[in-house]
N, C-alpha and C positions, 0 to 999 in steps of 0.2 A: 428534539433530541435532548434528554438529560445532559451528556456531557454539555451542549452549548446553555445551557441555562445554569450552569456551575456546579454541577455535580459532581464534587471528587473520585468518586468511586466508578462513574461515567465515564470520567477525565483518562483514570489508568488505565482501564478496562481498553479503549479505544488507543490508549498509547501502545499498552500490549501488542495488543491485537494487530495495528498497522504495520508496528515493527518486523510482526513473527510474516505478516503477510508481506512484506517488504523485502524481507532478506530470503523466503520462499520462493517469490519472483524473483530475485537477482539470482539465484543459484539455477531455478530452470535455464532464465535467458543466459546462462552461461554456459551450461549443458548443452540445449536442445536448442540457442541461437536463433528465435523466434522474430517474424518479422512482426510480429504485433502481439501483446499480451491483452486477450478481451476478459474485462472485469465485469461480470453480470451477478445479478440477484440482488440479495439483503445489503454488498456492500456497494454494489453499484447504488443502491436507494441511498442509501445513507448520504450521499451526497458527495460534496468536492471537499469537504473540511475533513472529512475522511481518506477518497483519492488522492487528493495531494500529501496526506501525510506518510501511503504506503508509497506512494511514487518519492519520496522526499530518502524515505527509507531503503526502498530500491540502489537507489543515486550513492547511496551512501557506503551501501554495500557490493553494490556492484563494480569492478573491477576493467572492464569494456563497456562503450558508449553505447551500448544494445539496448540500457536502460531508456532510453529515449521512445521506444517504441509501443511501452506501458501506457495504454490507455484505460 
């Protein structure tokens, strides 16, 4: 993965992106109160250095503890 090899442009791109997918997810589980959020495809591959930054994101903007259930 570029971003982990130091690629700046990698680096935002994926800060971007966790964020927009992060605050996406906290707004469903606060809507639609979901007992589990399943993460599949391109960003499930991508790994945990990915996951944990949308789940970080999540956390952050989520308002009720339902964050917890983002996997």
């Amino acid at each position: 993965m570029l971003a982990a090899e130091g690629d700046n442009d990698a680096k935002e791109i994926i800060t971007y992106t966790t964020d927009v997918l992060g605050r996406t997810l906290a707004n469903i589980a606060t809507i639609v109160n979901p007992e589990k959020i399943l993460i599949g495809g391109g960003v499930s591959n991508a790994g945990d250095q990915m996951l944990n930054k949308i789940k970080r994101h999540s956390r952050s903007t989520h308002y009720v503890e339902l964050v917890k259930s983002v996997n």
